[in-house]
PQR file with spaces between the fields and no chain letter, atoms N, CA, C, O and H, PARSE charges and radii, in Angstrom:
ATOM       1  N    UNK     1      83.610   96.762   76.303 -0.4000 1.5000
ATOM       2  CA   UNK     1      84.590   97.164   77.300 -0.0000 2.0000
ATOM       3  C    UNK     1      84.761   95.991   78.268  0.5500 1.7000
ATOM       4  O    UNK     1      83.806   95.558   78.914 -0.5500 1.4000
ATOM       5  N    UNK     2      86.026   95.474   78.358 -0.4000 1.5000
ATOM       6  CA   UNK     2      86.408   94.550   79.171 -0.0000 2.0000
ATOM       7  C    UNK     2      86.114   94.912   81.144  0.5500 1.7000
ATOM       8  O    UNK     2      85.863   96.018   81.625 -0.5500 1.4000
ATOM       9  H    UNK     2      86.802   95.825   77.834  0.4000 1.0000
ATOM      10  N    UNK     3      86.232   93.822   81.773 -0.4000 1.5000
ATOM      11  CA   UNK     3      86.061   94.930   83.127 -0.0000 2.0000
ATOM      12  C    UNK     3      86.733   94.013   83.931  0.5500 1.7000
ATOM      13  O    UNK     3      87.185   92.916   83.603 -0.5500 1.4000
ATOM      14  H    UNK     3      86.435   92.924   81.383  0.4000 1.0000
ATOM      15  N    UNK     4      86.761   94.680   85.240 -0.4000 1.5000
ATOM      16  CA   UNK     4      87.907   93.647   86.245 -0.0000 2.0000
ATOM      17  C    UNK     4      86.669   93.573   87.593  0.5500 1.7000
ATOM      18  O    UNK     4      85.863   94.386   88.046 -0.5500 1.4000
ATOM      19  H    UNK     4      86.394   95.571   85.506  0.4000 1.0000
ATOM      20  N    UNK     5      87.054   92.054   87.935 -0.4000 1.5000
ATOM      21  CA   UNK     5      86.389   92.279   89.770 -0.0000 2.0000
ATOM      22  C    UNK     5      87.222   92.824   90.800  0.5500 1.7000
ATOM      23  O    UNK     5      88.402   92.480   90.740 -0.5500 1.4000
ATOM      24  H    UNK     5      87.709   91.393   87.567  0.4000 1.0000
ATOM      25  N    UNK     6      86.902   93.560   91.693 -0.4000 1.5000
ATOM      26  CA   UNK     6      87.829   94.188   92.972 -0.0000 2.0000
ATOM      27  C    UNK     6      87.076   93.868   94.174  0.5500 1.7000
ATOM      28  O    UNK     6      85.897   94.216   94.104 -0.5500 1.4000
ATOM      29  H    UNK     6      85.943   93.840   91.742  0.4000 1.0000
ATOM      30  N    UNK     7      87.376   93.381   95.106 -0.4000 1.5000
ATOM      31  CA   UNK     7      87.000   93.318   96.525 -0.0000 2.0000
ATOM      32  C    UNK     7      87.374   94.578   97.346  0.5500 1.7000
ATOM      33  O    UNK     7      88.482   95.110   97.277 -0.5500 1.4000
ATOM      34  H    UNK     7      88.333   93.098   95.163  0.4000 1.0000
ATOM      35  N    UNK     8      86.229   95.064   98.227 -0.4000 1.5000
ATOM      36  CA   UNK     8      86.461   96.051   98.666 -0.0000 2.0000
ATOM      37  C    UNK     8      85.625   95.681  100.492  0.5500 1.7000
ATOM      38  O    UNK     8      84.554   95.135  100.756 -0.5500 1.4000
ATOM      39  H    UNK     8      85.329   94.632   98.284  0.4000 1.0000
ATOM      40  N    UNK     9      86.371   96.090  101.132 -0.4000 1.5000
ATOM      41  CA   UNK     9      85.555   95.879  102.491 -0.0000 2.0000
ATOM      42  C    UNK     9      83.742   96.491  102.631  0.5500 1.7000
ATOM      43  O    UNK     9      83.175   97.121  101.739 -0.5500 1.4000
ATOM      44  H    UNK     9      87.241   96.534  100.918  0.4000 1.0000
ATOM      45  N    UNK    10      83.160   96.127  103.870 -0.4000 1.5000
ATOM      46  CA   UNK    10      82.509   96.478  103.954 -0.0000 2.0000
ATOM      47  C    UNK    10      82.218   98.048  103.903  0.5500 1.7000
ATOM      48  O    UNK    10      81.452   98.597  103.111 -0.5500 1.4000
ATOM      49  H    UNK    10      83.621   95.615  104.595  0.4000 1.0000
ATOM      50  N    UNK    11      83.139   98.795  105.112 -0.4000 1.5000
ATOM      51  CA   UNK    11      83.145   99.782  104.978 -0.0000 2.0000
ATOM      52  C    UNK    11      83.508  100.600  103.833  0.5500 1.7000
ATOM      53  O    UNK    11      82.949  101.678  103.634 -0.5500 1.4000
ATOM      54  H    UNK    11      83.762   98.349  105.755  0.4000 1.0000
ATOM      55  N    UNK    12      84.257  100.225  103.203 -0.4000 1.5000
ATOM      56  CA   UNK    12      84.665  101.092  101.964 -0.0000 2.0000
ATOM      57  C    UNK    12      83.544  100.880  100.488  0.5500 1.7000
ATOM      58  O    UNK    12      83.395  101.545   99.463 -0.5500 1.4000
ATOM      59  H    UNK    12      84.712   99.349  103.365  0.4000 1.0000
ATOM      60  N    UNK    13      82.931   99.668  100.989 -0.4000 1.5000
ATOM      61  CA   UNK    13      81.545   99.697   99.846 -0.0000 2.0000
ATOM      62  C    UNK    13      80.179  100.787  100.608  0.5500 1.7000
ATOM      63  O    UNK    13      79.152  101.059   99.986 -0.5500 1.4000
ATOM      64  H    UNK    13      83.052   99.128  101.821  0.4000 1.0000
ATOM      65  N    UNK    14      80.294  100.983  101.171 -0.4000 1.5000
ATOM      66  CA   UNK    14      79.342  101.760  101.989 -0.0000 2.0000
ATOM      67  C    UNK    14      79.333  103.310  101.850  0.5500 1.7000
ATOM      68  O    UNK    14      78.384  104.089  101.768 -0.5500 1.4000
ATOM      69  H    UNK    14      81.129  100.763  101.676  0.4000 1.0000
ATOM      70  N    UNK    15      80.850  103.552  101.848 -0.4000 1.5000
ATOM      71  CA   UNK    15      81.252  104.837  101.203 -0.0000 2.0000
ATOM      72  C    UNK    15      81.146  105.387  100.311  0.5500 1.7000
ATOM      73  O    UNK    15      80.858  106.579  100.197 -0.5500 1.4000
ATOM      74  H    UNK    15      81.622  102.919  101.914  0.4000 1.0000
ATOM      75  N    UNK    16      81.493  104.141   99.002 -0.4000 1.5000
ATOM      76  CA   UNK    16      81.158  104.547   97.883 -0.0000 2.0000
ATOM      77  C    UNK    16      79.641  104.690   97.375  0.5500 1.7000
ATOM      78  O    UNK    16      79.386  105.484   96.469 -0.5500 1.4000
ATOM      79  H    UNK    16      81.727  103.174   99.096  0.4000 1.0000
ATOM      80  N    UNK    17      78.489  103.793   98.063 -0.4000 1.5000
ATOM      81  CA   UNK    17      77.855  103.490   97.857 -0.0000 2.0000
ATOM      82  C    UNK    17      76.838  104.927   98.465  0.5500 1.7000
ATOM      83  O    UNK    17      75.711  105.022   97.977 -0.5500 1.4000
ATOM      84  H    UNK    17      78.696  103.149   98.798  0.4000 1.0000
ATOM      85  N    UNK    18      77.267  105.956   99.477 -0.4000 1.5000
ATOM      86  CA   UNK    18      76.722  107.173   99.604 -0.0000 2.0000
ATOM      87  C    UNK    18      77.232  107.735   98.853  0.5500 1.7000
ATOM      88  O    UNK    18      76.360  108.551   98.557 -0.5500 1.4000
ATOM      89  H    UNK    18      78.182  105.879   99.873  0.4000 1.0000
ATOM      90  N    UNK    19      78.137  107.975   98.195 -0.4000 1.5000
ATOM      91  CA   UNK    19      78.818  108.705   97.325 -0.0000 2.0000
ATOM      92  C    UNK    19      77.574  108.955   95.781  0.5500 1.7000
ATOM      93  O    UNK    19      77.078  109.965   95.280 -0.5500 1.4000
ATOM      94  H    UNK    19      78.846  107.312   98.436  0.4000 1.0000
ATOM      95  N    UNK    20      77.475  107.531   95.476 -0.4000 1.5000
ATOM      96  CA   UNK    20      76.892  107.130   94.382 -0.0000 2.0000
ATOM      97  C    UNK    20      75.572  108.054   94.014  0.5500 1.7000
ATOM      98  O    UNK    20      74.652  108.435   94.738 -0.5500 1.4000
ATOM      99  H    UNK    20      77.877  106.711   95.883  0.4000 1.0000
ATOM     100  N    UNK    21      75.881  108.306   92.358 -0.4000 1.5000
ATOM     101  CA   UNK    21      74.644  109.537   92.546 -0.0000 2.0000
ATOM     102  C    UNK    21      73.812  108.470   91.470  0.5500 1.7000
ATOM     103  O    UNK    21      73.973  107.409   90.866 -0.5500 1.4000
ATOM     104  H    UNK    21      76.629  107.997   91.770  0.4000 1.0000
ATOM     105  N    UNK    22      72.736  109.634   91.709 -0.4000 1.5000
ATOM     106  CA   UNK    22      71.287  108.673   90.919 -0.0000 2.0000
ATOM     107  C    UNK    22      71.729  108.205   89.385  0.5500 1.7000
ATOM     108  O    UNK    22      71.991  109.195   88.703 -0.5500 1.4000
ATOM     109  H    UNK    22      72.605  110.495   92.200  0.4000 1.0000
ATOM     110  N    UNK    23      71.877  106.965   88.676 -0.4000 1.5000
ATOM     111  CA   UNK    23      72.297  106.934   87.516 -0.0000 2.0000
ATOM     112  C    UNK    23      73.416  106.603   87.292  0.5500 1.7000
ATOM     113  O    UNK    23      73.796  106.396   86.139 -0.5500 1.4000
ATOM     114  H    UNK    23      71.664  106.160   89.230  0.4000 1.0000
ATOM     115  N    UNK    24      74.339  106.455   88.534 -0.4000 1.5000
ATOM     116  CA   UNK    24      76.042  106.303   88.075 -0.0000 2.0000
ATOM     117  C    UNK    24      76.017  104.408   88.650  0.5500 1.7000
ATOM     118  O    UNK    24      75.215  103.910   89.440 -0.5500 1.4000
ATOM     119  H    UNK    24      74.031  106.623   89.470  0.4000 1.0000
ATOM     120  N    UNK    25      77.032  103.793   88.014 -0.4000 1.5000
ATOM     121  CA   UNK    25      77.067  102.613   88.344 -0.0000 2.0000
ATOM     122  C    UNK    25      78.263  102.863   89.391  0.5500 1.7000
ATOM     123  O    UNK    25      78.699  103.999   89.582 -0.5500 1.4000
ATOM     124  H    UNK    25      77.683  104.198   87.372  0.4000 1.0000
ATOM     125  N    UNK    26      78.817  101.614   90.126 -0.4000 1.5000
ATOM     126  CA   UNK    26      80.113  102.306   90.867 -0.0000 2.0000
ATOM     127  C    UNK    26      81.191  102.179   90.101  0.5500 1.7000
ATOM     128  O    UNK    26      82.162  102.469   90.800 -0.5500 1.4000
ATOM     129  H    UNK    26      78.463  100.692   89.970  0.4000 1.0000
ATOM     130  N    UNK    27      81.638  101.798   88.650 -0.4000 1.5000
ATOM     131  CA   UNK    27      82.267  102.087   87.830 -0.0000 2.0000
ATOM     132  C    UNK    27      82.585  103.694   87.839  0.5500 1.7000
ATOM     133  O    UNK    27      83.663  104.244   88.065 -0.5500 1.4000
ATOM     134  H    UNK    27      80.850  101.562   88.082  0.4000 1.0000
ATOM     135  N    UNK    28      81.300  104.287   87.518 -0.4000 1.5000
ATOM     136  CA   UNK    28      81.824  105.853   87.200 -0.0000 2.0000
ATOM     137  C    UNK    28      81.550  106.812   88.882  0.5500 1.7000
ATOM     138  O    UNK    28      81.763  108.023   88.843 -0.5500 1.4000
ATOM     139  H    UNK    28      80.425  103.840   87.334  0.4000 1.0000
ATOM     140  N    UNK    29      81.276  106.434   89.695 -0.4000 1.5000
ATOM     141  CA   UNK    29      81.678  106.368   91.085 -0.0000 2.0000
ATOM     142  C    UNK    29      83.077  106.363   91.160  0.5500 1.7000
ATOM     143  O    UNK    29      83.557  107.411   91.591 -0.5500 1.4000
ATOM     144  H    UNK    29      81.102  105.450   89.727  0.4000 1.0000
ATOM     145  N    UNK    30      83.925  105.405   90.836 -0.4000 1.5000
ATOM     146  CA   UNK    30      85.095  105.117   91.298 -0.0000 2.0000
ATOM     147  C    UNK    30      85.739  106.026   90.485  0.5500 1.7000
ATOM     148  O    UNK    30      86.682  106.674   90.940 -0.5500 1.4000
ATOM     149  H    UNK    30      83.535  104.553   90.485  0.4000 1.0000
ATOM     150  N    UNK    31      85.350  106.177   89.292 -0.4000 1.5000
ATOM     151  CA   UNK    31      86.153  106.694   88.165 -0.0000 2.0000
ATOM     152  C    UNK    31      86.022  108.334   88.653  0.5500 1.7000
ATOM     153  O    UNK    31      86.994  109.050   88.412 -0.5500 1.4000
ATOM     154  H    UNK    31      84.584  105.651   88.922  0.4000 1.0000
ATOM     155  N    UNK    32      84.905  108.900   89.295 -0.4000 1.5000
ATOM     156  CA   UNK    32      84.871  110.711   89.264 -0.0000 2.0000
ATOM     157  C    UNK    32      85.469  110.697   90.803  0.5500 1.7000
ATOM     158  O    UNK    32      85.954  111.750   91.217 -0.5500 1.4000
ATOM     159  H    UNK    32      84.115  108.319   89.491  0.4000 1.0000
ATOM     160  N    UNK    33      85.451  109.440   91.736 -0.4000 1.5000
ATOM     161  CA   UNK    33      86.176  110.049   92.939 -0.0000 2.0000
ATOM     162  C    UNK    33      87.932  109.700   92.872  0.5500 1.7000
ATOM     163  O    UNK    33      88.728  109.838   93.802 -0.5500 1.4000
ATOM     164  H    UNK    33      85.057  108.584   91.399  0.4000 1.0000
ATOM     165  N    UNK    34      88.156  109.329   91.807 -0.4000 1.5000
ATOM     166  CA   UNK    34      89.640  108.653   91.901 -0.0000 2.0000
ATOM     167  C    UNK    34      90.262  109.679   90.924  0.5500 1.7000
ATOM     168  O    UNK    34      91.470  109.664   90.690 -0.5500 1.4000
ATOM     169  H    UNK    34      87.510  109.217   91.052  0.4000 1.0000
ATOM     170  N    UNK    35      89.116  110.884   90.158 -0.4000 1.5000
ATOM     171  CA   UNK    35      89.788  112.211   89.297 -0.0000 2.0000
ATOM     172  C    UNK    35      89.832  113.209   90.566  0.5500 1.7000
ATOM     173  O    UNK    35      90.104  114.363   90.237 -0.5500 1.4000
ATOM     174  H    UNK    35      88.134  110.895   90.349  0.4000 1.0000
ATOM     175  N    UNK    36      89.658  113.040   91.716 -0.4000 1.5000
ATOM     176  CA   UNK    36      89.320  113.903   92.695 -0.0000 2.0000
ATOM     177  C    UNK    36      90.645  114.587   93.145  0.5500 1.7000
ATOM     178  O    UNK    36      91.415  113.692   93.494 -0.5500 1.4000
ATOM     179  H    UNK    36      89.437  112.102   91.983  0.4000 1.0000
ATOM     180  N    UNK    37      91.202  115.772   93.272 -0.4000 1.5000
ATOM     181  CA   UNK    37      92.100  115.861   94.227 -0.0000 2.0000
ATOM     182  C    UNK    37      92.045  116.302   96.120  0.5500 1.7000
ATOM     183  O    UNK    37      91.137  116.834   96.758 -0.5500 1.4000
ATOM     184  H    UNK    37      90.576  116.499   92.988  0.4000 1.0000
ATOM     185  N    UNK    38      92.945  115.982   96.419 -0.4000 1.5000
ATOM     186  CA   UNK    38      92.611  116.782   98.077 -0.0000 2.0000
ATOM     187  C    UNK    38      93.390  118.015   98.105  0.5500 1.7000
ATOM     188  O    UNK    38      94.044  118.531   97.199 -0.5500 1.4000
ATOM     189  H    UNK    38      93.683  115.550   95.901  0.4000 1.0000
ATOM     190  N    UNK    39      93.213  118.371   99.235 -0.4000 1.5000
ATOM     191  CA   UNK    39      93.420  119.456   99.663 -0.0000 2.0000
ATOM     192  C    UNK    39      94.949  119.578   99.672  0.5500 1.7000
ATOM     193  O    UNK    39      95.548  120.513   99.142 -0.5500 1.4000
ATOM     194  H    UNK    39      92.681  117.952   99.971  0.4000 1.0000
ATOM     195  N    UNK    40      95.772  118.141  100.582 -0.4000 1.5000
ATOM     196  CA   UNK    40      96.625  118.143  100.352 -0.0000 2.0000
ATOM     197  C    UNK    40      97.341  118.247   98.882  0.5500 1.7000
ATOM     198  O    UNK    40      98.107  119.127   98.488 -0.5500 1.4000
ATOM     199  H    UNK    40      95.286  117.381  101.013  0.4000 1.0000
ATOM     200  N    UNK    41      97.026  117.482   98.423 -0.4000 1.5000
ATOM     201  CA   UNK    41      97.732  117.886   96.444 -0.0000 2.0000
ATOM     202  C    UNK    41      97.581  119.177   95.894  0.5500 1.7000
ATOM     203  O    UNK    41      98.436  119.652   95.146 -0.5500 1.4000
ATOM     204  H    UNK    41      96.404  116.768   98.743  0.4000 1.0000
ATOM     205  N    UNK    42      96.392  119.868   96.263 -0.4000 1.5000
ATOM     206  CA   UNK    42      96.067  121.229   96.230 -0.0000 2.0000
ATOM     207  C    UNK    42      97.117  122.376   96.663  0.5500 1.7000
ATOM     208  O    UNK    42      97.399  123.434   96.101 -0.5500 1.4000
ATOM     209  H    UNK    42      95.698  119.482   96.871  0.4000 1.0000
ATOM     210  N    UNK    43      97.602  121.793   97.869 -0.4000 1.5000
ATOM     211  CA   UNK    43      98.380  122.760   98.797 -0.0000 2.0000
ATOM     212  C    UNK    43      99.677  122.953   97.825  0.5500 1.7000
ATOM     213  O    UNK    43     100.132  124.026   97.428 -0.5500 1.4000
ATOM     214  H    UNK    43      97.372  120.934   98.326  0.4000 1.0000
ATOM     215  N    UNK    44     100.315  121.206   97.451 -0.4000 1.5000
ATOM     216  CA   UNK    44     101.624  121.484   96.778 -0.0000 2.0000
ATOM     217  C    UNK    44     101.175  122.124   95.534  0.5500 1.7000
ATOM     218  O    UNK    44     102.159  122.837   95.339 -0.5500 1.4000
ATOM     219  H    UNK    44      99.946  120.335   97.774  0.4000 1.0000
ATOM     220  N    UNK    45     100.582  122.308   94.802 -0.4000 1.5000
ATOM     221  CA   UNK    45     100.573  122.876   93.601 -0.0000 2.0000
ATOM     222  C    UNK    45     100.224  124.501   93.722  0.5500 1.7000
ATOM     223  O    UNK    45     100.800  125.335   93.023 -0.5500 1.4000
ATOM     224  H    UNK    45      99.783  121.729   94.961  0.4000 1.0000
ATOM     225  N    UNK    46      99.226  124.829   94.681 -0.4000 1.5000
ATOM     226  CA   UNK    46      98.977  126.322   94.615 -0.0000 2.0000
ATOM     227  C    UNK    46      99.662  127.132   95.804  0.5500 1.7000
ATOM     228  O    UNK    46      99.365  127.086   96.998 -0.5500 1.4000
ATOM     229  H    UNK    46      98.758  124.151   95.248  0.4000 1.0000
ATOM     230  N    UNK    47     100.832  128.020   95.068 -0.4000 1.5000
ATOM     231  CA   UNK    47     101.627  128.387   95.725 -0.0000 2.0000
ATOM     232  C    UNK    47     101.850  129.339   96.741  0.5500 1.7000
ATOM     233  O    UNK    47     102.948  129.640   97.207 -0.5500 1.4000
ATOM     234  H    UNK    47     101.073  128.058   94.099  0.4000 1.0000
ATOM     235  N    UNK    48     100.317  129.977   97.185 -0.4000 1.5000
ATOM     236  CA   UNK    48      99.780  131.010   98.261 -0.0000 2.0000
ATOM     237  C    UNK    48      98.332  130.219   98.757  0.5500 1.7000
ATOM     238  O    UNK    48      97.149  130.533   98.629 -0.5500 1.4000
ATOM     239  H    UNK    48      99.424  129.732   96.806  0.4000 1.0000
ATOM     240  N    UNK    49      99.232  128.669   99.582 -0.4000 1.5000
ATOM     241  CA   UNK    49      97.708  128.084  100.084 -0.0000 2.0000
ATOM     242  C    UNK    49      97.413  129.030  101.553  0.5500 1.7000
ATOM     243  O    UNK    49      96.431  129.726  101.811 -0.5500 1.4000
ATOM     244  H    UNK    49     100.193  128.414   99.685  0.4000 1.0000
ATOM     245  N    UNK    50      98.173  128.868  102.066 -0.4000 1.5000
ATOM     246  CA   UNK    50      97.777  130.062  103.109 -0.0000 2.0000
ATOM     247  C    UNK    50      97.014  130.919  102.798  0.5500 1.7000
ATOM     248  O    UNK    50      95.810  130.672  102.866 -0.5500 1.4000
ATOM     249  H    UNK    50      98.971  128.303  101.857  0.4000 1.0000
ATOM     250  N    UNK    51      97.417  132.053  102.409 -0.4000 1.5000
ATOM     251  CA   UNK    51      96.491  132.790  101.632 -0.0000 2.0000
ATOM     252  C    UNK    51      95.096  132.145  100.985  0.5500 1.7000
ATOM     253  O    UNK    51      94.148  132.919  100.852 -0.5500 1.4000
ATOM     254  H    UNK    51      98.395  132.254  102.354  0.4000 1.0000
ATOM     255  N    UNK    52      95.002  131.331  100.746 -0.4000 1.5000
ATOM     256  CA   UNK    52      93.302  130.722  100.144 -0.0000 2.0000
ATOM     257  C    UNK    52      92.683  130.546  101.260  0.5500 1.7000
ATOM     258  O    UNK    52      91.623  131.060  101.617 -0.5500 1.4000
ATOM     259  H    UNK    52      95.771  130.702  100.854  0.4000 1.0000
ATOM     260  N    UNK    53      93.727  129.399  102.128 -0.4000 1.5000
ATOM     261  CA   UNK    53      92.538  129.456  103.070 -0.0000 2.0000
ATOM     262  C    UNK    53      91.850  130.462  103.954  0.5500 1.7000
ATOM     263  O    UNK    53      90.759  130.561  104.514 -0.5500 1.4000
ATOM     264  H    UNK    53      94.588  128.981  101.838  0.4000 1.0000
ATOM     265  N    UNK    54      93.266  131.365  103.807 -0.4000 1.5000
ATOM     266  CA   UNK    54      92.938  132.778  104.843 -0.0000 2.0000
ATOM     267  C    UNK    54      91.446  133.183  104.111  0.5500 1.7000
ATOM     268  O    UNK    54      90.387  133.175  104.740 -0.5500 1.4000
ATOM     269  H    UNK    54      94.152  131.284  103.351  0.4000 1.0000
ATOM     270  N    UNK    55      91.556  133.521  102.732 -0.4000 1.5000
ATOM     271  CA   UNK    55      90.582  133.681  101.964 -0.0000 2.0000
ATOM     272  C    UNK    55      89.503  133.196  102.172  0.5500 1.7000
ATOM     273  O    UNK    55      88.495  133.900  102.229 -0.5500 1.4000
ATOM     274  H    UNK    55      92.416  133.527  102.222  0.4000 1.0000
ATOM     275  N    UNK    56      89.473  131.665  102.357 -0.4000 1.5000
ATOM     276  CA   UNK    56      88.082  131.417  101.992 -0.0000 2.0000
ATOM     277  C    UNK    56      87.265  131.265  103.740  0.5500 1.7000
ATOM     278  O    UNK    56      86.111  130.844  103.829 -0.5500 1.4000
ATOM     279  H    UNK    56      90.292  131.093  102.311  0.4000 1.0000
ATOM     280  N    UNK    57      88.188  131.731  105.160 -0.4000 1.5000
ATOM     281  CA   UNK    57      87.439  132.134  106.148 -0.0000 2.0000
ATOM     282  C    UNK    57      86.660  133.078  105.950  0.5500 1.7000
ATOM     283  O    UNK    57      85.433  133.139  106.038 -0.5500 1.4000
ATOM     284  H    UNK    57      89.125  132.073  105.088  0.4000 1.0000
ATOM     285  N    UNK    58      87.937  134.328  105.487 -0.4000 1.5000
ATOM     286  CA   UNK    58      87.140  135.531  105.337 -0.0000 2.0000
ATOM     287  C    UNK    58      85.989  135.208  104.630  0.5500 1.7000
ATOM     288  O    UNK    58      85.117  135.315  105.493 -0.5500 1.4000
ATOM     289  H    UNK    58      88.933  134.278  105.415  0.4000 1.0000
ATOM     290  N    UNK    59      85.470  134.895  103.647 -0.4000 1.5000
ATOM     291  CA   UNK    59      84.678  134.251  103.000 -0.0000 2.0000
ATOM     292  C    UNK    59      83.392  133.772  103.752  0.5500 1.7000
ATOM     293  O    UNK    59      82.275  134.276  103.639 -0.5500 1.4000
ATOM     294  H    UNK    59      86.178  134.808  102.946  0.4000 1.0000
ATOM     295  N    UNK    60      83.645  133.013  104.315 -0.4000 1.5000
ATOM     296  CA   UNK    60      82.768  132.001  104.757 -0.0000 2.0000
ATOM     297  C    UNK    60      81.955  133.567  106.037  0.5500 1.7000
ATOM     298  O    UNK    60      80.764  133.853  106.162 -0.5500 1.4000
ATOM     299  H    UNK    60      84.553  132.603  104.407  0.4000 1.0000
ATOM     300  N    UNK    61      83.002  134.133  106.640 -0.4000 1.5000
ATOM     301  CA   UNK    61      82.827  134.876  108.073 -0.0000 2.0000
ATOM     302  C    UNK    61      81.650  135.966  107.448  0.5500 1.7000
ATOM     303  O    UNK    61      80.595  136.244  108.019 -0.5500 1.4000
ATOM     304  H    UNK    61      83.969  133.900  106.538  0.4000 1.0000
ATOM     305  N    UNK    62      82.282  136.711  105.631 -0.4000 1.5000
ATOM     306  CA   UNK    62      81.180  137.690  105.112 -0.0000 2.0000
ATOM     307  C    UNK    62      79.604  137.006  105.058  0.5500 1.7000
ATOM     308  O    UNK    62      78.550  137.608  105.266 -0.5500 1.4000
ATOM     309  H    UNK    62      83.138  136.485  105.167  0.4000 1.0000
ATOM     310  N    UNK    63      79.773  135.601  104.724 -0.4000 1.5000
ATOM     311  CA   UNK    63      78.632  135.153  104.278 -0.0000 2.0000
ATOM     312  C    UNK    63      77.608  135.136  105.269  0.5500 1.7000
ATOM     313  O    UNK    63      76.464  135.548  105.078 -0.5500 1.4000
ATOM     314  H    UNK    63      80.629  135.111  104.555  0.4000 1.0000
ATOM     315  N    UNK    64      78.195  134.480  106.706 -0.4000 1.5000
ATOM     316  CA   UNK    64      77.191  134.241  108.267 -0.0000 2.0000
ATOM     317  C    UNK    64      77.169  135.792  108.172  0.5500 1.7000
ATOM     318  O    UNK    64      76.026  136.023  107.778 -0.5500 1.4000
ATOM     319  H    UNK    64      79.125  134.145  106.861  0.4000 1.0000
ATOM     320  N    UNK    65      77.721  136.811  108.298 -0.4000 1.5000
ATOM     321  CA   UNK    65      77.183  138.157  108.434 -0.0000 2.0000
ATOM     322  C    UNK    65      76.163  138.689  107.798  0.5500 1.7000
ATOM     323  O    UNK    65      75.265  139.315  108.362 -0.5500 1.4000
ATOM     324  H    UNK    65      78.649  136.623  108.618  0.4000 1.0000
ATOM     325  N    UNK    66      76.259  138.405  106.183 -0.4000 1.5000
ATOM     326  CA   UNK    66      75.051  138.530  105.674 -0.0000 2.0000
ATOM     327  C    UNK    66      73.695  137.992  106.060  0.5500 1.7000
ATOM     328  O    UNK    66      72.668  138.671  106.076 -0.5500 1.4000
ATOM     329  H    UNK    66      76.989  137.897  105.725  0.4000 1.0000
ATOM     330  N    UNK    67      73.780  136.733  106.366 -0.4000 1.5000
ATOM     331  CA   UNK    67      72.835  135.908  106.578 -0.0000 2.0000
ATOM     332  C    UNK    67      72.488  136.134  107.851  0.5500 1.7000
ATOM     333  O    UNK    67      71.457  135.580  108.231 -0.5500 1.4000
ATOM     334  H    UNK    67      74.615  136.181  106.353  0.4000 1.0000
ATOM     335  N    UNK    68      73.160  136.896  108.715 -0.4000 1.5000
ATOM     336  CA   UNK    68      72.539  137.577  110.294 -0.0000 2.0000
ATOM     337  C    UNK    68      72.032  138.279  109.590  0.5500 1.7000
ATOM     338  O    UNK    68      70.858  137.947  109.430 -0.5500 1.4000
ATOM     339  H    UNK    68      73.998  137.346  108.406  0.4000 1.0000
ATOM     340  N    UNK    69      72.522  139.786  108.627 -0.4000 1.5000
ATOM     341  CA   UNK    69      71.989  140.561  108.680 -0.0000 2.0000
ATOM     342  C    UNK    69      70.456  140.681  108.135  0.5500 1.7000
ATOM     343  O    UNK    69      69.576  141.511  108.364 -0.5500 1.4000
ATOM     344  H    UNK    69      73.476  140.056  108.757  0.4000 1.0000
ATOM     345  N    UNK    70      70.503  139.413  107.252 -0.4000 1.5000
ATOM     346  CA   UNK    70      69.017  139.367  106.427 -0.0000 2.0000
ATOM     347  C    UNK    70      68.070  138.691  107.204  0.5500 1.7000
ATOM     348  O    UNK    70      66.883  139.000  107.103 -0.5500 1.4000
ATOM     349  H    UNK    70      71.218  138.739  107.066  0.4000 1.0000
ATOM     350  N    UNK    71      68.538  137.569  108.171 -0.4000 1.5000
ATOM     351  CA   UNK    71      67.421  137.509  109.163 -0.0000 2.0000
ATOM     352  C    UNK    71      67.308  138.329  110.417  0.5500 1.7000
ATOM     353  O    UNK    71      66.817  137.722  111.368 -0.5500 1.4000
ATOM     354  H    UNK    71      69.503  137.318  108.253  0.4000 1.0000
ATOM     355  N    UNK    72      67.560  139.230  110.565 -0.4000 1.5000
ATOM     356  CA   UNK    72      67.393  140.718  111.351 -0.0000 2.0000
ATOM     357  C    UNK    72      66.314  141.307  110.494  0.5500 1.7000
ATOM     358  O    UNK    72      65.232  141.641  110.978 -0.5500 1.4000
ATOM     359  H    UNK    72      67.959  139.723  109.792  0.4000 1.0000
ATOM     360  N    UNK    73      66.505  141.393  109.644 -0.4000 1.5000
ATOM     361  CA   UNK    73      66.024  142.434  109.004 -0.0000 2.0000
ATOM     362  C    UNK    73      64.651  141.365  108.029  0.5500 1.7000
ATOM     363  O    UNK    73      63.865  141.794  107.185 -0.5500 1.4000
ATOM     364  H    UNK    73      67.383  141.122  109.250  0.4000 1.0000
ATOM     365  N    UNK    74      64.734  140.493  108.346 -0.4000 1.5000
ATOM     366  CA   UNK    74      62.978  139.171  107.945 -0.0000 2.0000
ATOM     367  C    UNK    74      62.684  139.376  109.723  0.5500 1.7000
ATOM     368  O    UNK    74      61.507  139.174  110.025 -0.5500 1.4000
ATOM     369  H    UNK    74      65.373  140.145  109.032  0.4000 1.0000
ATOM     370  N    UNK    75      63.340  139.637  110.550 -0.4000 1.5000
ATOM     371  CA   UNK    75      62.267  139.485  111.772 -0.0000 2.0000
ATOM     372  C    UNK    75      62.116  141.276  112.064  0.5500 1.7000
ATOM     373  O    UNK    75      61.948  141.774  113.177 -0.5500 1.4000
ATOM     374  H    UNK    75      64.295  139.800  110.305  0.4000 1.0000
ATOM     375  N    UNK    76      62.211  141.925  110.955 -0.4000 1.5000
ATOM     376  CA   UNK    76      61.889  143.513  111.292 -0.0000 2.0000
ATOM     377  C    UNK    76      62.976  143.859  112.577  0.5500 1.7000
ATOM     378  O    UNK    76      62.690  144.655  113.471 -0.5500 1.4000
ATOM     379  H    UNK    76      62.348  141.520  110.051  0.4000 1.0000
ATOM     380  N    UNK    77      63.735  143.422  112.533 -0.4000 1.5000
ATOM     381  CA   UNK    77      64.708  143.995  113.985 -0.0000 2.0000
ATOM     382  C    UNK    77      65.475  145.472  113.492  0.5500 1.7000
ATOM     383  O    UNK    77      66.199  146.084  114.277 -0.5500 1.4000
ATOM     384  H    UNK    77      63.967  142.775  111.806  0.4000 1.0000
């Protein structure tokens, strides 16, 4: 496999370089964050983003409730 050099700033080698998991070179670094989408690209394609995110508060809001309710109930309250 042929390969290319790229210059990248400091900061942006630093980024990648937390990114980087145990075993990956920054070849496949670059390659699984550049298959990545955001949120924004997300938004245009799924056509009730509102709704998700509404979703995934509610979400998030059931979960801290649970997790009060189970440490209430580990300190016998």
């Amino acid at each position: 496999m042929s390969t290319k050099t790229i210059s990248v700033d400091e900061e942006a080698y630093e980024q990648l370089r937390a990114r980087k998991r145990e075993g990956e070179s920054f070849s496949d670094v670059v390659k699984r964050l550049a298959g990545e989408r955001s949120w924004d690209e997300i938004v245009g394609i799924w056509p009730d983003a509102d709704d998700l995110e509404e979703a995934i508060e509610e979400g998030r809001e059931r979960s801290r409730q649970r997790s009060d309710r189970i440490a209430e109930e580990l300190r016998g309250e």
